[in-house]
C-alpha positions as a printed NumPy array, in Angstrom:
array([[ 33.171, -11.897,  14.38 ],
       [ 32.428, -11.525,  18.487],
       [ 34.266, -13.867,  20.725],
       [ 32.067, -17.263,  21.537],
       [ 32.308, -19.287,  24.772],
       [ 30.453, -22.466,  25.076],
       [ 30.547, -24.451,  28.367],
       [ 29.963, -28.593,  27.477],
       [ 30.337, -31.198,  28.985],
       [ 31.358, -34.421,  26.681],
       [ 28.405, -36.275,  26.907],
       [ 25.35 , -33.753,  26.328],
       [ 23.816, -33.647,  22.734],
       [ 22.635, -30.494,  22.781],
       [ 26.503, -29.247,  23.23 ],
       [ 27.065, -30.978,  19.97 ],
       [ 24.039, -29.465,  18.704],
       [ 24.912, -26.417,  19.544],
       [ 28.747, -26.885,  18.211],
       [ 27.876, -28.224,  14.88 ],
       [ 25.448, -25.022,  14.229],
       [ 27.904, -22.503,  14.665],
       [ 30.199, -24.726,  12.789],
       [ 27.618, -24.922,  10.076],
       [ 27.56 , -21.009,  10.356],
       [ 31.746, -20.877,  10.136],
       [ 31.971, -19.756,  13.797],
       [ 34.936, -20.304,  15.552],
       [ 34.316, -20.26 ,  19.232],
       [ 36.225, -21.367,  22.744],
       [ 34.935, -24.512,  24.305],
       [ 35.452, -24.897,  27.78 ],
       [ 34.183, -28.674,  29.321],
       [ 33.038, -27.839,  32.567],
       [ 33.631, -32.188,  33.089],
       [ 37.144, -31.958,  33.263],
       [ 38.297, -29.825,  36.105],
       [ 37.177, -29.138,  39.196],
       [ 35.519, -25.754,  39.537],
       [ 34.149, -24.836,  36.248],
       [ 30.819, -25.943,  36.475],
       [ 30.51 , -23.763,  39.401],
       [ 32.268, -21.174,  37.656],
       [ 30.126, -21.113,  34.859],
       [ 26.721, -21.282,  37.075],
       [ 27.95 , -17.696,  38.887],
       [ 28.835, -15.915,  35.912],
       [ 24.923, -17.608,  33.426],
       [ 22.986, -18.258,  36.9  ],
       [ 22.244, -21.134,  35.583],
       [ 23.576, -25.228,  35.946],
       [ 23.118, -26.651,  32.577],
       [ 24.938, -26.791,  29.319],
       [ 25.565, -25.555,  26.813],
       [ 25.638, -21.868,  28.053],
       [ 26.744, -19.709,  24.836],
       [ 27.679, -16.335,  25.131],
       [ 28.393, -14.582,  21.351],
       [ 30.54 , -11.389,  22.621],
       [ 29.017, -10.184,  26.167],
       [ 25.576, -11.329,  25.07 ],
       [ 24.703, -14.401,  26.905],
       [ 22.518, -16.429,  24.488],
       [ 21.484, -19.437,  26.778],
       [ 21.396, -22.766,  25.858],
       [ 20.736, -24.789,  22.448],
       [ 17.266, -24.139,  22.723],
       [ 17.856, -20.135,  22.773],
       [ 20.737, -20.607,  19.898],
       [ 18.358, -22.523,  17.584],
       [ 15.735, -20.112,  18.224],
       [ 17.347, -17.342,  17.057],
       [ 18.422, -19.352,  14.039],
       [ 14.829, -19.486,  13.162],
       [ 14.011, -16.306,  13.723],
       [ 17.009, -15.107,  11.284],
       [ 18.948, -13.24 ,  14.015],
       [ 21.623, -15.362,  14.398],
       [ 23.837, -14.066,  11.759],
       [ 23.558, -10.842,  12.679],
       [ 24.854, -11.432,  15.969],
       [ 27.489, -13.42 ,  14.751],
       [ 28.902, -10.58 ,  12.425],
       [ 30.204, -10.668,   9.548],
       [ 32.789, -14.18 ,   8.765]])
């Protein structure tokens, strides 16, 4: 299985969204809360170009947010990208 990173912060829902489907999909992944330290937002917004979270990258494929997680859920590609557990 790739390496995941997901960027949270504690009080977005679609962070625990996003956690409890790869849980449900027996991902193990590295969260890092951009909330408590100083300089990982901005960290995270130069290396996704964007400012919200969750940003989820699955290996050195950056999926997005939820939203983009989900839909590839639906569309059955999810798994694949995940690899074999």
């Amino acid at each position: 299985m790739p390496e995941i990173l997901i960027y949270t912060t504690t009080i977005c829902p679609y962070c625990v969204m996003a956690k409890r489907l790869l849980d449900k999909k027996g991902a193990s992944y590295t969260e890092i809360n951009v909330g408590v330290q100083t300089g990982l937002r901005e960290e995270m917004m130069r290396k996704t170009k964007r400012r919200t979270v969750p940003q989820i990258y699955i290996g050195d494929f950056h999926v997005g947010g939820f939203d983009d997680l989900y839909a590839l859920e639906q569309q059955k590609k999810l798994d694949a990208l995940l690899g074999p557990s």
